[in-house]
C-alpha positions as CSV (number, residue, x, y, z in Angstrom):
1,X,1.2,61.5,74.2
2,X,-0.9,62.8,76.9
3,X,-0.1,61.6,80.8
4,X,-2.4,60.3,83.0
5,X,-2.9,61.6,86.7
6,X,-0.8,59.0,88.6
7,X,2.4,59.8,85.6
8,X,2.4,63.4,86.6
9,X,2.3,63.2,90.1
10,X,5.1,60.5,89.6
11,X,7.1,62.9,87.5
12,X,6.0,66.2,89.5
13,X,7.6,64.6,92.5
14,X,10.8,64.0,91.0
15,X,10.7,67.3,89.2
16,X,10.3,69.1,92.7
17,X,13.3,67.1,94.4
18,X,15.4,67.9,91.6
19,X,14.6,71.3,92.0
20,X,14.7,72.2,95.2
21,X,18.2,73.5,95.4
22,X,17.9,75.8,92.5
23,X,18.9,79.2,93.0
24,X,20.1,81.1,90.1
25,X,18.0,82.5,87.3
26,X,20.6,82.9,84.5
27,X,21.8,79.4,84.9
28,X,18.6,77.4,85.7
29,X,15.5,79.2,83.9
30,X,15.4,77.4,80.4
31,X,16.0,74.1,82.0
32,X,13.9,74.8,85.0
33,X,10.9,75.3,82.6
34,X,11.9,72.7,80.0
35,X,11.8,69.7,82.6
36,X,8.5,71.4,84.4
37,X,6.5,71.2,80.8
38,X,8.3,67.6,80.9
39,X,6.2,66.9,84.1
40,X,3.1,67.2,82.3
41,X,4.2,65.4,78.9
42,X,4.0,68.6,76.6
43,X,6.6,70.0,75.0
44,X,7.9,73.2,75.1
45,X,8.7,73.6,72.1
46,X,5.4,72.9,70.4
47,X,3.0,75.3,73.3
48,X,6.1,78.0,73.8
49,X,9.2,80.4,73.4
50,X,11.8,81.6,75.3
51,X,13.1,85.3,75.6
52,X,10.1,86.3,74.0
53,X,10.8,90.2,73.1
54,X,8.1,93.0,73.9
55,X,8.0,96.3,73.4
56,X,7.4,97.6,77.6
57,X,5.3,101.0,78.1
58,X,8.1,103.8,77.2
59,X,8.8,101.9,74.0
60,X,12.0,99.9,75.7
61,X,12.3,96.8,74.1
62,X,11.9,94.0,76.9
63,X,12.0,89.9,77.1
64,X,9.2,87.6,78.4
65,X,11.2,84.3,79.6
66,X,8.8,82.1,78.5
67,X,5.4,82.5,76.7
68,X,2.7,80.9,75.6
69,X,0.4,83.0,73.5
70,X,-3.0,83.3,75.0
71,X,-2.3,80.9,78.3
72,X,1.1,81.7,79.5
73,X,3.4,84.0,80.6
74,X,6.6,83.3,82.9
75,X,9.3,86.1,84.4
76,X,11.2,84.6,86.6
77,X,14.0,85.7,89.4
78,X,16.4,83.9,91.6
79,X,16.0,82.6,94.8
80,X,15.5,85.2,97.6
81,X,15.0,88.2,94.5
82,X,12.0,90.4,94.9
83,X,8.7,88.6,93.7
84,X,6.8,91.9,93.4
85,X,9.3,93.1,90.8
86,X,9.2,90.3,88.2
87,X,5.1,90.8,88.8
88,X,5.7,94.3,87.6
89,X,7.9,93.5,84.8
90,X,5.1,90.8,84.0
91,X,2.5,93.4,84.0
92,X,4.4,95.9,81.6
93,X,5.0,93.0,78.8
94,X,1.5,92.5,78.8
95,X,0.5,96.0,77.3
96,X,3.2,94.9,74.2
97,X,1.7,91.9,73.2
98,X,-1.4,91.6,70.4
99,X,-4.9,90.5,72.4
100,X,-4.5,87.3,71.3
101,X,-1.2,86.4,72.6
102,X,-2.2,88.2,76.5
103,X,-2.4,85.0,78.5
104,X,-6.3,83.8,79.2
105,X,-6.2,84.4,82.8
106,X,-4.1,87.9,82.7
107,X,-5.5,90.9,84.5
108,X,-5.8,93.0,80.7
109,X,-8.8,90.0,79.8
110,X,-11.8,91.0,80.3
111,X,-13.7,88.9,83.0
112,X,-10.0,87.9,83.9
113,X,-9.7,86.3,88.1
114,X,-9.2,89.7,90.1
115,X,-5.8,90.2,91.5
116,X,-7.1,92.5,94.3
């Protein structure tokens, strides 16, 4: 069932003071992202999967924490980690997956927003 505006925001609110203590990735991630597709009524397991596995450039096998083919892809650290390294590891998965699955808005789609 689909949420109206006033729902999320009501549910977004609560999911941001619930969360604002988090710190660790290992313990937190699959919750972390099953509530947050709560706060917009959809769930994860009909739009997503977890530990998605990749093959990286080099042919190292590697795991996307959450996709969802053609709109989605998550890599997340813990608080106070280096931002610019799960970018990177984001980046690499991309070059594994099938066209279809590479998230709409990724910088390998053509026409794709600019991240320069």
């Amino acid at each position: 069932m689909a949420l109206g505006w006033n729902e999320i925001k009501v549910c977004a609110l609560s999911f941001s003071r619930e969360w604002k203590v988090a710190f660790n990735e290992e313990a937190e991630a699959k919750q972390f992202l099953i509530e947050f597709f709560n706060v917009f009524g959809i769930s994860n397991r009909k739009v997503a999967t977890f530990e998605h596995r990749v093959k990286k450039p080099g042919d190292q096998d590697g795991y996307i924490d959450l996709l969802w083919k053609g709109t989605l892809l998550v890599e997340m650290k813990s608080r106070g980690k280096n931002l610019d390294k799960a970018y990177q590891q984001a980046r690499e998965y991309l070059y594994g997956l099938p066209e279809a699955e590479v998230p709409s808005l990724s910088p390998m789609k053509p026409g794709a927003l600019s991240t320069c």
